[in-house]
VOGU-3710 file (C-alpha; in Angstrom, 3 decimals, decimal comma):
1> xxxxxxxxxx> 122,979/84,507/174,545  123,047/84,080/178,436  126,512/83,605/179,382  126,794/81,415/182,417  129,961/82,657/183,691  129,358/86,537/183,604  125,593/86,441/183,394  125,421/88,384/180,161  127,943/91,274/181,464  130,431/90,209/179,640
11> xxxxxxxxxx> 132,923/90,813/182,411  134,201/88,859/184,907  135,858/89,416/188,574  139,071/87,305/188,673  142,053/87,789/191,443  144,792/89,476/190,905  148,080/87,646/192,485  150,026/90,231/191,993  148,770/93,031/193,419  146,134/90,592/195,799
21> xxxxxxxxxx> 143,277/92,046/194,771  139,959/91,536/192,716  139,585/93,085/188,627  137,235/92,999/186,426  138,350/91,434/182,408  136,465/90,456/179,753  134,612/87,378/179,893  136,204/84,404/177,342  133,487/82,629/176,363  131,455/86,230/175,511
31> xxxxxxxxxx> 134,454/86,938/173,181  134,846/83,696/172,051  130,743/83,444/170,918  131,319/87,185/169,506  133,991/86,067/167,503  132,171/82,668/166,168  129,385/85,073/165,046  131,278/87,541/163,498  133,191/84,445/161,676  129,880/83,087/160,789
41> xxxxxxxxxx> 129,027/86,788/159,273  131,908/87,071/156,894  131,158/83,031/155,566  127,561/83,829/155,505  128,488/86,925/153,283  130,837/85,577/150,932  128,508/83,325/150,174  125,376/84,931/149,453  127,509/87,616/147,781  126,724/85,369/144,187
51> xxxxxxxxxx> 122,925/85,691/144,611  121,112/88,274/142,746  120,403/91,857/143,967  116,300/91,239/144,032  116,797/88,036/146,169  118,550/89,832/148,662  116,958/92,719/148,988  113,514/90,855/149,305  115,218/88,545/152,389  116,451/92,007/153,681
61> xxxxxxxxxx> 112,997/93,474/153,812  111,046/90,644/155,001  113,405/90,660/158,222  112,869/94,111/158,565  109,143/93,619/158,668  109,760/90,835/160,732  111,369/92,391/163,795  109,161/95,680/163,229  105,930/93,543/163,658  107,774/91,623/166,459
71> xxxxxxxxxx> 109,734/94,316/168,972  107,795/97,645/167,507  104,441/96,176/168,313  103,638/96,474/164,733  104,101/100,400/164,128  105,687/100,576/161,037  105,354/104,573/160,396  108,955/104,558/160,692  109,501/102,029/157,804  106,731/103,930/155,847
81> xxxxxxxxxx> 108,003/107,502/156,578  111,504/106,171/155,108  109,747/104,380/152,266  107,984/107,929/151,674  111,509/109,750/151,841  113,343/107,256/150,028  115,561/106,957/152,964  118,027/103,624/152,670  120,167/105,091/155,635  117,256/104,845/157,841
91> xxxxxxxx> 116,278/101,234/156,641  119,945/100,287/157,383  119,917/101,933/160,178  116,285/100,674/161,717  117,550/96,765/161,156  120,856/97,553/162,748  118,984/98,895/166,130  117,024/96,278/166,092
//
C-alpha cells in the first residue's frame, strides 16, 4: 500500500506546540491499514482452521511457487534444496521473506 500522507514511511512530521518544534510519529492511517490486515489474518485463520490438513498445505505450496516464479525470477533451488533436506523451517521461512 502507498500511503498518501507519509508516502509509504510510515511516519509523519507534525508540530509540536509545546516545545514549537517539528517530530516525527507514526503515521495513522499506516497503523490503522496494519491493524485491518492483521484483523483480517486472525478471521481469515479461524476460519480456514476447519479445512483439512492436505487442502491447506496444497494452497500453501502453490503460493510459494507462486511468488518464487514471480520475485525469484523462477530459481527455485532454494525450494528444491529444502525439499531435498526436508527443511519446513526454510519453507516457512522463504514465504515469510517474501
Amino acid at each position: 500500500m502507498k500511503c498518501n500522507e507519509c508516502e509509504g514511511t510510515g511516519w509523519i512530521k507534525t508540530w509540536c506546540h509545546g516545545h514549537d518544534v517539528m517530530i516525527r510519529e507514526q503515521c495513522y492511517s499506516c497503523m490503522a491499514h496494519e491493524k485491518h490486515m492483521q484483523e483480517l489474518i486472525l478471521k481469515v485463520s479461524k476460519l480456514v482452521a476447519s479445512a483439512s490438513k492436505q487442502r491447506l498445505a496444497r494452497a500453501f505450496s502453490t503460493k510459494l511457487i507462486d511468488l518464487t516464479d514471480r520475485f525469484c525470477e523462477s530459481d527455485f533451488s532454494q525450494v528444491e534444496k529444502a525439499i531435498k533436506e526436508k527443511d519446513v523451517e526454510s519453507i516457512f521461512m522463504s514465504m515469510e521473506v517474501m
